[in-house]
BATORGU-200231 format. One line per 4 residues: number of its first residue (from 0); their letters; for each residue x, y, z of N, C-alpha, C. Coordinates in nm, 2 decimals, m for minus. Atoms other than C-alpha are relative to their C-alpha. Last residue first. Layout:
% residues N
NUM = A = X Y Z X Y Z X Y Z; ...
END
This chain:
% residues 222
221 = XXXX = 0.05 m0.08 m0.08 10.79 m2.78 2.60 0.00 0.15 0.00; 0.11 m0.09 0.03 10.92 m2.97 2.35 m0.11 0.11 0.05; 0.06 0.10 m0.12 11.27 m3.01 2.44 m0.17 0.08 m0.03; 0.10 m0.12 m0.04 11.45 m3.00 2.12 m0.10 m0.01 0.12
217 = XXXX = 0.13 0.01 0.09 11.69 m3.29 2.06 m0.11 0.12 0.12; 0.09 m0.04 m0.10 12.05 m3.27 2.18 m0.15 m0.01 m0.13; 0.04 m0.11 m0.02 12.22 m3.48 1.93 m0.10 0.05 0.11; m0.04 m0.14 m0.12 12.38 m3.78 2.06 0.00 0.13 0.00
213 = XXXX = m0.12 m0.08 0.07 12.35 m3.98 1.69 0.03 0.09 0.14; m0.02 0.09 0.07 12.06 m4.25 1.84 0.22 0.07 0.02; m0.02 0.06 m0.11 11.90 m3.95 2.01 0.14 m0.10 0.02; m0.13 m0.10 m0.13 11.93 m3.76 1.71 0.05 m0.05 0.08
209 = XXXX = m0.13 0.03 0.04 11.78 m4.13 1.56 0.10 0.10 0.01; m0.14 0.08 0.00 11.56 m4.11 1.76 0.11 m0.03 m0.01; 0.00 m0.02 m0.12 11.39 m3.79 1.66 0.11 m0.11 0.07; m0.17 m0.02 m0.01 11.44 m3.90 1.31 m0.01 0.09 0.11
205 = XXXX = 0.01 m0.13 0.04 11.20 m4.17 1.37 0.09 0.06 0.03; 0.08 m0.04 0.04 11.19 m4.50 1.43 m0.08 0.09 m0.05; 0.10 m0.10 m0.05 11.50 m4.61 1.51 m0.10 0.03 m0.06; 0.03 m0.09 0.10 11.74 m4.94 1.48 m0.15 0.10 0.07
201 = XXXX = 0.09 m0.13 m0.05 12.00 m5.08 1.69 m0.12 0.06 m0.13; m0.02 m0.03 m0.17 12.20 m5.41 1.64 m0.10 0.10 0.05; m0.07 m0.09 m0.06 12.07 m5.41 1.22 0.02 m0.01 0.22; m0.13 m0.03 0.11 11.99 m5.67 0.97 0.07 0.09 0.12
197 = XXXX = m0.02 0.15 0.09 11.66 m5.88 1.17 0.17 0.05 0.00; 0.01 0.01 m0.07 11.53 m5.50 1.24 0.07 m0.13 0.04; m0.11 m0.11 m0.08 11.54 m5.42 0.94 0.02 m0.02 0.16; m0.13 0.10 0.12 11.38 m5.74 0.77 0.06 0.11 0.07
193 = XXXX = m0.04 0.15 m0.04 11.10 m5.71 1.11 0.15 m0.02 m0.09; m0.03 0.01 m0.09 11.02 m5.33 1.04 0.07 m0.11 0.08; 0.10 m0.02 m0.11 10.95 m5.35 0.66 0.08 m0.07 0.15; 0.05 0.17 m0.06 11.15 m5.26 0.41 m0.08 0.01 0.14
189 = XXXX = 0.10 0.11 0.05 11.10 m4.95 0.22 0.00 m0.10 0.02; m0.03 m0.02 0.13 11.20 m4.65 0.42 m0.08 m0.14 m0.08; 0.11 m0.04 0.07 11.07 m4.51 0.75 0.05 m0.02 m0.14; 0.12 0.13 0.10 11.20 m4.84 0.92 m0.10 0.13 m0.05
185 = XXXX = 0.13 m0.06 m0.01 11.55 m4.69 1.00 m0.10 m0.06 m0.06; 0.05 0.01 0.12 11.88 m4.91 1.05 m0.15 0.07 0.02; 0.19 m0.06 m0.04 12.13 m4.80 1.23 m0.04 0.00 m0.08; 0.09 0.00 0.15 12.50 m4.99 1.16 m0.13 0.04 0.10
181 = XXXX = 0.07 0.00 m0.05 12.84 m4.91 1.37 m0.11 0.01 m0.10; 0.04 m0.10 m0.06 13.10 m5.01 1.16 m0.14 m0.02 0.11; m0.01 m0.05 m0.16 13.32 m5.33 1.13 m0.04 0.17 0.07; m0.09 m0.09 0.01 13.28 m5.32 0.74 0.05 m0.03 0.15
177 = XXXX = m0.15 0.10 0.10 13.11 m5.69 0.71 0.10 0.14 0.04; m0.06 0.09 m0.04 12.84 m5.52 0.99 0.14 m0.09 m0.05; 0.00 m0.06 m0.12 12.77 m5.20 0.79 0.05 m0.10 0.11; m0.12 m0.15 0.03 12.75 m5.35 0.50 0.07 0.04 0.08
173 = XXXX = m0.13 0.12 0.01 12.52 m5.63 0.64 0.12 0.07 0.00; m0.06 0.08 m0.14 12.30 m5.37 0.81 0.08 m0.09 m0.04; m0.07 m0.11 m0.06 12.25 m5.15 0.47 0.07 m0.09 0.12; m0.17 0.01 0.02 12.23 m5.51 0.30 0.01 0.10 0.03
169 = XXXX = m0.12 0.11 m0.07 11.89 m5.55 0.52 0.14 0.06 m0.07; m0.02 0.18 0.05 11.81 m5.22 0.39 0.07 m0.07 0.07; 0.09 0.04 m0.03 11.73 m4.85 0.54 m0.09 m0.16 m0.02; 0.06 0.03 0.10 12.03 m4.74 0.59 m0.12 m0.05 0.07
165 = XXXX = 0.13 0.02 m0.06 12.26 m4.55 0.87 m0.09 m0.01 m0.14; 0.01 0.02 0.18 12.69 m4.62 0.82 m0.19 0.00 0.06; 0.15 0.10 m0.01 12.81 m4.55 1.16 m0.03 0.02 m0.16; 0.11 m0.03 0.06 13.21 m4.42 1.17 m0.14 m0.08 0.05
161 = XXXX = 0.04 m0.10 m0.05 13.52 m4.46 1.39 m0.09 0.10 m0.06; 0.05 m0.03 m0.09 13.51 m4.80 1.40 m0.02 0.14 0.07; 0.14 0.11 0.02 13.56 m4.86 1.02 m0.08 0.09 0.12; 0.04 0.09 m0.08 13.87 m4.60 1.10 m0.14 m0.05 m0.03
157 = XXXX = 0.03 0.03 m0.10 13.92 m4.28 0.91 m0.02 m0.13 0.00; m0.12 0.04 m0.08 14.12 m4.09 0.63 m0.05 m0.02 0.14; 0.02 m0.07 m0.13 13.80 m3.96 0.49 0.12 m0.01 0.07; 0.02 m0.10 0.06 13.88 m4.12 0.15 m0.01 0.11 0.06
153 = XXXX = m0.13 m0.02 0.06 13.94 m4.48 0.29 0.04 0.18 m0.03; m0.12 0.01 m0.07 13.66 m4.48 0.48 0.14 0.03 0.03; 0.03 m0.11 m0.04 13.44 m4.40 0.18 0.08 0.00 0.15; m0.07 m0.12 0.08 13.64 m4.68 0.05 m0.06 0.13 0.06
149 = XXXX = m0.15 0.00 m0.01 13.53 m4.92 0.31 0.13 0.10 m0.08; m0.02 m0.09 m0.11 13.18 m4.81 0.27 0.19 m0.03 0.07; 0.04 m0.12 0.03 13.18 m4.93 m0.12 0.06 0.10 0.21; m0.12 m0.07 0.11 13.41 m5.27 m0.03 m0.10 0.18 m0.01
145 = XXXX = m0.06 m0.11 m0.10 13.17 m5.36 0.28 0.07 0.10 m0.09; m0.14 m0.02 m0.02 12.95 m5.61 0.05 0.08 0.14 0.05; m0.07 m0.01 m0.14 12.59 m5.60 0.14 0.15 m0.02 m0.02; 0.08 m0.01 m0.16 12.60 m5.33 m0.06 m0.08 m0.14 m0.03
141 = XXXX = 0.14 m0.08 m0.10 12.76 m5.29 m0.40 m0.02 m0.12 0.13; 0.12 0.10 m0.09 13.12 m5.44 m0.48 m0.08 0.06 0.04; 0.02 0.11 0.01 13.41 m5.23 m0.61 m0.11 m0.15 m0.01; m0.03 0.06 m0.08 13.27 m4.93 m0.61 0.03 m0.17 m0.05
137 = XXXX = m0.09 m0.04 m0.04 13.18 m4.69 m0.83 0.09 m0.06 0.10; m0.06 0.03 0.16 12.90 m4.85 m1.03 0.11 0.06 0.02; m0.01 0.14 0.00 12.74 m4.86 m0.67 0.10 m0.06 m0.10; 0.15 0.04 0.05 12.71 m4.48 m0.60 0.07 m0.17 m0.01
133 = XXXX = m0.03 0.10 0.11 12.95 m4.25 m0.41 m0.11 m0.11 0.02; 0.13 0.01 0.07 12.94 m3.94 m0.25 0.05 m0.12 m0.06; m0.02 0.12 0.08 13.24 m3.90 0.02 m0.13 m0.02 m0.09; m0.09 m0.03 0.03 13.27 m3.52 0.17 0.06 m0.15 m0.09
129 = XXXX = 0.00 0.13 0.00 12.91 m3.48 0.20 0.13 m0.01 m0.06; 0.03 0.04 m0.13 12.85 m3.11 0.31 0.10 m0.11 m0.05; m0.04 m0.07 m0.06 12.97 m2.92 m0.01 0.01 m0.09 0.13; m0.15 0.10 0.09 12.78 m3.14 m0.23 0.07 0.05 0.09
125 = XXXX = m0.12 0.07 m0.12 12.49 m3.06 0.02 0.09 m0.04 m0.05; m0.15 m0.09 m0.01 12.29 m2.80 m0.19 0.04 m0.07 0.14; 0.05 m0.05 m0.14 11.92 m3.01 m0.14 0.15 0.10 0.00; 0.13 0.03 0.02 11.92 m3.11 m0.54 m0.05 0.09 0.16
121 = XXXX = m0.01 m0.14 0.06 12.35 m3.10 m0.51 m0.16 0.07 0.03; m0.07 m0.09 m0.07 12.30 m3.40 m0.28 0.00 0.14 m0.06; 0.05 m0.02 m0.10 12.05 m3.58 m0.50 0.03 0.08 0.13; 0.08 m0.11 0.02 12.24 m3.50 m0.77 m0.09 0.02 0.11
117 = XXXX = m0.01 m0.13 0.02 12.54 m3.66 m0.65 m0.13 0.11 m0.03; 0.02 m0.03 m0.11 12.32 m3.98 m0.53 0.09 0.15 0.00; 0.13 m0.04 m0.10 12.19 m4.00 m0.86 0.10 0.02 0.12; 0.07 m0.08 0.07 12.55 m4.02 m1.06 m0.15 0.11 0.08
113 = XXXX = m0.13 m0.12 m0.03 12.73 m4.24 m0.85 m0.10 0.14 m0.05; m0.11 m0.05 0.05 12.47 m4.50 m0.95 0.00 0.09 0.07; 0.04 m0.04 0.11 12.18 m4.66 m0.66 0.13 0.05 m0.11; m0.07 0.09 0.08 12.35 m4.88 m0.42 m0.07 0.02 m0.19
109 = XXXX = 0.12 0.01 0.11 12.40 m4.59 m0.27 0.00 m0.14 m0.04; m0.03 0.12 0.06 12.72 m4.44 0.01 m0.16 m0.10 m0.09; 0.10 0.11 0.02 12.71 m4.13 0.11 m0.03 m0.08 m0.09; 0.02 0.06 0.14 12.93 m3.93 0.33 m0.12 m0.13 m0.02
105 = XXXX = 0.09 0.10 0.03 12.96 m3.72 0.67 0.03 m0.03 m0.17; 0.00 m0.01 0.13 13.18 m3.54 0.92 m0.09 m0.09 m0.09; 0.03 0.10 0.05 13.10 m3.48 1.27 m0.02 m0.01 m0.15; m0.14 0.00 0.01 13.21 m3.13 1.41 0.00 m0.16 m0.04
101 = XXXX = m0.05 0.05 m0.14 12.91 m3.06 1.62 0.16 m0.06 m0.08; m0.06 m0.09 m0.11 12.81 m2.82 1.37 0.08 m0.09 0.11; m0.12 m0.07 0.08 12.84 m3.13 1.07 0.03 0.14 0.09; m0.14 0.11 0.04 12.60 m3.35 1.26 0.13 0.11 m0.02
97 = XXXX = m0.01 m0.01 m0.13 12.34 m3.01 1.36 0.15 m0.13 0.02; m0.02 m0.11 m0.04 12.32 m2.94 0.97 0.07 m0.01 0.11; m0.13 0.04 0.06 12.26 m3.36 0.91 0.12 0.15 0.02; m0.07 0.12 0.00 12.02 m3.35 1.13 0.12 0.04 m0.04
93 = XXXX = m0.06 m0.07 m0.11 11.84 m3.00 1.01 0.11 m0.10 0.09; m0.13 m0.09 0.01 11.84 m3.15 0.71 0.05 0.04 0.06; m0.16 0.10 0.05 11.69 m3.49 0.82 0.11 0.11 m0.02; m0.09 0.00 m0.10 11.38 m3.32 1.03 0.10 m0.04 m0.03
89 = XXXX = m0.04 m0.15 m0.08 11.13 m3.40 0.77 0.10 m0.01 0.11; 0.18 0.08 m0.12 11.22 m3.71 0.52 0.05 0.13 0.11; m0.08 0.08 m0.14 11.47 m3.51 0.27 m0.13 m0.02 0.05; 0.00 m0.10 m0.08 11.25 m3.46 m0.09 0.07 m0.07 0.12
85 = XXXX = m0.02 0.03 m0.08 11.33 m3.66 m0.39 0.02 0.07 0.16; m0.02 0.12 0.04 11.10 m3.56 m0.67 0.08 m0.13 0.11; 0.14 0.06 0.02 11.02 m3.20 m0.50 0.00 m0.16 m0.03; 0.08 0.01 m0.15 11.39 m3.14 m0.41 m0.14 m0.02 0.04
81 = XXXX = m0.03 m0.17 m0.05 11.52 m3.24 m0.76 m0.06 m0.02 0.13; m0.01 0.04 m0.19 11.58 m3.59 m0.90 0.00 0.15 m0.03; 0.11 m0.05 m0.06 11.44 m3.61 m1.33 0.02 0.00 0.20; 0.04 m0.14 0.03 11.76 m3.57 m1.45 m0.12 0.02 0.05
77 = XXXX = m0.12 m0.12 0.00 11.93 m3.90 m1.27 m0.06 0.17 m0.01; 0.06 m0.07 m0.13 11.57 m4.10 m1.34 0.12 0.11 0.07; 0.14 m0.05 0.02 11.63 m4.14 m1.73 m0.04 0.07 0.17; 0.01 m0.14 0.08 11.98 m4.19 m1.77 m0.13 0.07 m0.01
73 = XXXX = m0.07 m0.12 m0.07 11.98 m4.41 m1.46 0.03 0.11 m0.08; 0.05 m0.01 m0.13 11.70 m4.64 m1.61 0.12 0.13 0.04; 0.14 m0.14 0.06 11.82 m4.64 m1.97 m0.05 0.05 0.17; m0.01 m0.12 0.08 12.13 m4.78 m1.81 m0.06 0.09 m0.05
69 = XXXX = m0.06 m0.05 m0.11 11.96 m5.04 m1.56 0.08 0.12 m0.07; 0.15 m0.08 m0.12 11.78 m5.15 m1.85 0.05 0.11 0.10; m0.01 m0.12 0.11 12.14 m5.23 m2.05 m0.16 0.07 0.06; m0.06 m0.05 0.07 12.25 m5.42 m1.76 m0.03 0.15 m0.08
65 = XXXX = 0.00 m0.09 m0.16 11.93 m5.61 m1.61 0.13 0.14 m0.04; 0.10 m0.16 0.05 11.87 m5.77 m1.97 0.01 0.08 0.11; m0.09 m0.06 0.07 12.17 m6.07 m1.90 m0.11 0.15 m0.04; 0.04 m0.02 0.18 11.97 m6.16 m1.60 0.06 0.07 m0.09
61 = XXXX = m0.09 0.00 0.12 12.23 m6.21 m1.31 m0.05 0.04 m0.13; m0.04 m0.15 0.00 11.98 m6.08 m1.05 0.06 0.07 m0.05; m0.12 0.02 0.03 11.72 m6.36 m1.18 0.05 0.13 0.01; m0.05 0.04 m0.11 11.37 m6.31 m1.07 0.17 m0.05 m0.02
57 = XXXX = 0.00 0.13 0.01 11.30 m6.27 m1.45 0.00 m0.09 0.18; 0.04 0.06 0.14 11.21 m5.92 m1.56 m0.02 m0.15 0.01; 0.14 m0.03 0.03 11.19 m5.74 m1.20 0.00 m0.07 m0.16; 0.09 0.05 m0.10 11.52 m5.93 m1.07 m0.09 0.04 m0.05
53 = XXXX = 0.01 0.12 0.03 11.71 m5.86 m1.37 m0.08 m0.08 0.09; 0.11 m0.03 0.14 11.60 m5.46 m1.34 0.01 m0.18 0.00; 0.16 m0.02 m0.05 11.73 m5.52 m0.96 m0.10 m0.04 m0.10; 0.03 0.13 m0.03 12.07 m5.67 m1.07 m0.16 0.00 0.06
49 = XXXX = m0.02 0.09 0.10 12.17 m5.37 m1.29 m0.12 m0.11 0.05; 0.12 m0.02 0.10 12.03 m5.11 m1.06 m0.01 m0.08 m0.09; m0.03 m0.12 0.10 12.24 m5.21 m0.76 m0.11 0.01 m0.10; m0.09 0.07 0.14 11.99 m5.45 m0.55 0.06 0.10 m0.02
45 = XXXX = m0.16 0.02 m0.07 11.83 m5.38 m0.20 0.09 m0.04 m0.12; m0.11 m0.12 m0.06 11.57 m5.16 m0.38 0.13 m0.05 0.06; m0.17 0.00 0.08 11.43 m5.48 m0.57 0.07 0.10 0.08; m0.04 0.08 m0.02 11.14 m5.53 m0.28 0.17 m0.01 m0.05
41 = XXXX = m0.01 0.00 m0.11 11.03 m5.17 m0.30 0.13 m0.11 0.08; m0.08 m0.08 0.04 10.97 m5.22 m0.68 0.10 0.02 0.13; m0.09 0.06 0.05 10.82 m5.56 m0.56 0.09 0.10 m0.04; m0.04 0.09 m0.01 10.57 m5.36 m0.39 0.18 m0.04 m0.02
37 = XXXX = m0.07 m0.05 m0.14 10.52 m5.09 m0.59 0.03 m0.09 0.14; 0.08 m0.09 m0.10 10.37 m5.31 m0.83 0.16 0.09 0.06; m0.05 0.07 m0.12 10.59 m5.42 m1.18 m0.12 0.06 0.10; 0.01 m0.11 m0.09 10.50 m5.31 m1.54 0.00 m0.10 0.17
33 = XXXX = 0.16 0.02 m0.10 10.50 m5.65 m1.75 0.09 0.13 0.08; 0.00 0.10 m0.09 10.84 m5.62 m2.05 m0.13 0.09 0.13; 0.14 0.13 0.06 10.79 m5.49 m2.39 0.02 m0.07 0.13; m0.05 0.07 0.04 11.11 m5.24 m2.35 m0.08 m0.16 m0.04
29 = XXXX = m0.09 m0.03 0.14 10.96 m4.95 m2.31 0.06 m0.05 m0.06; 0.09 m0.04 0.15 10.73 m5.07 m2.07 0.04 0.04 m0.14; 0.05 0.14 0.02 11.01 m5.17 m1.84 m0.11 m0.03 m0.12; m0.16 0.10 0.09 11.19 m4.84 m1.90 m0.05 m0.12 0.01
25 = XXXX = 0.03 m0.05 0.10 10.88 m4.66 m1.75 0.09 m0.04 m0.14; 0.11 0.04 0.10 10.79 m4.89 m1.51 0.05 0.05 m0.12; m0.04 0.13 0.01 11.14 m4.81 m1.34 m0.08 m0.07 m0.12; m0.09 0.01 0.12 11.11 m4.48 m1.36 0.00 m0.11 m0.08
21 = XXXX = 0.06 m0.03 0.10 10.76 m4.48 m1.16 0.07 0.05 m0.13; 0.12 0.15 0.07 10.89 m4.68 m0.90 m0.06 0.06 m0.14; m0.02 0.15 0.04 11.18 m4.49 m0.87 m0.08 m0.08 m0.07; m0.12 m0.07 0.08 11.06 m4.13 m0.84 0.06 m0.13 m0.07
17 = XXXX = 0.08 0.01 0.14 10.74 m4.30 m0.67 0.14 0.08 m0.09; 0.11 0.13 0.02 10.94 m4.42 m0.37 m0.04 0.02 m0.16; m0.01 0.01 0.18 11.19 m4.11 m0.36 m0.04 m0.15 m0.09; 0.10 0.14 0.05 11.18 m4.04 0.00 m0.09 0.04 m0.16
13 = XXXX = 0.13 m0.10 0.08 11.50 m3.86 0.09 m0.08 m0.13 m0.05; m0.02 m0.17 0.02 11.79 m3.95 0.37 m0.17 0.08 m0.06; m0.06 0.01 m0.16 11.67 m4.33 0.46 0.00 0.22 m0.02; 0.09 0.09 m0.11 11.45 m4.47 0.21 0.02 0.02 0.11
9 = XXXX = 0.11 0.04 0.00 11.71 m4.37 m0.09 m0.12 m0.07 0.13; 0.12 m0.14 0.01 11.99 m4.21 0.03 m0.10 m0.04 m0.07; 0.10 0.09 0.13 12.22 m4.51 0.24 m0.07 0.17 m0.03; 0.20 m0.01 0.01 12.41 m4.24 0.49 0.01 m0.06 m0.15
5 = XXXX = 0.00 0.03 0.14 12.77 m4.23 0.65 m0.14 m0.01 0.01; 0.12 0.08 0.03 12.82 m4.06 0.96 m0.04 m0.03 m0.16; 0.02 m0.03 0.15 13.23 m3.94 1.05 m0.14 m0.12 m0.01; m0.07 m0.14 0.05 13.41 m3.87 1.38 m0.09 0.02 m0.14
1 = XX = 0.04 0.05 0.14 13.17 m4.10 1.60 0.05 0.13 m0.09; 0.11 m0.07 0.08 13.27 m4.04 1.96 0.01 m0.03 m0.15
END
């Protein structure tokens, strides 16, 4: 059985599309550079925040401007996360509630900063729950490299194989595959059903499923 569920939190836990997309613009405009779509905003999510901003200025992920963007950016969207701004997708708290009764422990791994995915936890009062938090700028190597969920591994005093790591990005399923865990990849986030699908052994549709998925009993509707 699976002692400990790790969780991507953007696209997968809380959906914080325009929270992003509409930080993102706002530091890009600030700096004299073309406002991006939602789309493409969508598209950079598999990035840390450095290599995303240098993907939206140049298509380069090394751009030397990705850096100090990616800074105004996490000092700017960090204060603005609350339960309105990044809300859980329905049925996730009770999830994650029904995880941690059955005696299944959990952490969560970002390739957003350390920073956001704390508040995002505090935001829903789960610091308490999530016994690994950690962001990109904390890890050796963001996502698809294993190094971030290999330390939340580390930290829990468990086994690759005795976790699942559940994102919503191809490099959630790389991650998740270089680590030797089990990887579920969900398509209510921002790639589309075929690149997740592609990245991940198993992936679900909804978080009915993904109880299913995780061997919670699920409600019998009747």
């Amino acid at each position: 059985p699976l002692r400990a569920v790790l969780w991507d939190v953007d696209g997968t836990l809380v959906e914080s599309t325009n929270l992003g997309f509409e930080g993102t613009n706002s530091v890009l405009k600030k700096n004299g550079y073309p406002e991006i779509t939602e789309e493409q905003y969508k598209d950079g999510s598999r990035f840390t925040t450095p290599a995303r901003f240098g993907f939206h200025v140049s298509g380069d992920t090394t751009d030397a401007a990705g850096p100090e963007l990616g800074r105004q950016f996490d000092e700017h969207y960090v204060a603005l996360v609350s339960d309105r701004t990044a809300p859980m997708f329905p049925g996730m708290l009770e999830l994650l509630r029904d995880l941690k009764t059955s005696g299944c422990r959990l952490g969560a791994l970002s390739n957003a900063c350390g920073a956001y995915v704390r508040a995002v936890m505090a935001a829903h009062r789960l610091e308490a729950d999530f016994e690994c938090q950690l962001g990109a700028d904390e890890v050796p190597a963001g996502k698809p490299n294993p190094d971030g969920l290999l330390q939340c591994c580390a930290a829990l005093g468990l086994r690759p194989e005795e976790c699942a790591y559940i994102g919503d990005a191809p490099t959630d399923g790389q991650a998740a595959e270089a680590a030797g865990m089990r990887g579920i990849g969900v398509s209510w986030g921002s790639h589309s059903p075929e690149k997740v699908a592609a990245a991940f052994p198993e992936v679900v549709n909804s978080v009915l499923d993904l109880r299913k998925a995780l061997g919670l009993e699920v409600a019998n509707p009747n």
